[in-house]
C-alpha positions in Angstrom: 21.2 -85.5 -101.7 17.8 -83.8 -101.7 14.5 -84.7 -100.3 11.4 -85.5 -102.4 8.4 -84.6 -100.4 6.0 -88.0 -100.6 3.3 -86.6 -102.2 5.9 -86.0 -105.5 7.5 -89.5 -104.7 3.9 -91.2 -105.2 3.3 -89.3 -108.6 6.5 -89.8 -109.8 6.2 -93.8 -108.8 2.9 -93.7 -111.1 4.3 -91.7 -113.7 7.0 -94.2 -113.9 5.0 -97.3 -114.2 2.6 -96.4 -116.2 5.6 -95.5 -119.0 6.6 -99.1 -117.6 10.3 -97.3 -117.2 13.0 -100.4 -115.7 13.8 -98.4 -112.7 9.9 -97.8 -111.3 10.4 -100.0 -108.4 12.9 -97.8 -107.1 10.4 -95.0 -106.6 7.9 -97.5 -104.9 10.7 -98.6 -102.5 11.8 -95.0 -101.3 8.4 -94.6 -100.4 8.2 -97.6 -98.7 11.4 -96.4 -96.6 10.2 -92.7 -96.2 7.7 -94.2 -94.4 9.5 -96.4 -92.1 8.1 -99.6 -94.0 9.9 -103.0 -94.8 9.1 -105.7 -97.8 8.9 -108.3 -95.1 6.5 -108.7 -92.2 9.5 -108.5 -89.3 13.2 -106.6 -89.5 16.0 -108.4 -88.5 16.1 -105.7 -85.4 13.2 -107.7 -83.7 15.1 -111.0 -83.9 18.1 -108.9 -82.2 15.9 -107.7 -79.7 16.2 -103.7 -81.3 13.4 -102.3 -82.8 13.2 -99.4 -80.7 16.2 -98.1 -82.2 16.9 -94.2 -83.3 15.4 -93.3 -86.6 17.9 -91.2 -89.1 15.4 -88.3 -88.2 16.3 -88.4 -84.8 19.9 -88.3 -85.4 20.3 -85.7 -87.8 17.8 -83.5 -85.1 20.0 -84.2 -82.6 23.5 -83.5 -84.9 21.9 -80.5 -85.6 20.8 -79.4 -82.2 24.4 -80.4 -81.1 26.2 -78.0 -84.0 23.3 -75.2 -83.0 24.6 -74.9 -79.3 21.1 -77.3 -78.1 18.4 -75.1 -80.3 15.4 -76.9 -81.6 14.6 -77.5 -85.2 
């Protein structure tokens, strides 16, 4: 896995729809999730009761911190 800083993700999402390539939409949806977004209006967490829950950037900080002996990243 490697990250795609958003700035590339956004020219590669043009890039790919303006060669109208079948997989396009996949570039406009990691976008969508880099930035925390949803397709719909709610998530399912609100119906739960959850939305305050830990982001995967919080729990790979605090892996990290934990394999680090507590050092910040």
């Amino acid at each position: 896995m490697s990250y795609t800083p958003q700035e590339k993700l956004k020219k590669m999402e043009k890039e790919a729809y303006e060669k109208e390539l079948p997989y396009a939409a996949i570039f406009s949806l990691k976008l969508i999730w880099n930035e925390g977004g949803t397709l719909y209006e709610k998530r399912d967490n609100e119906l739960i009761g959850a939305e305050n829950m830990e982001t995967v950037e919080d729990a790979v900080k605090k892996a990290v911190q934990q394999q680090t002996g507590g050092s910040k990243i």
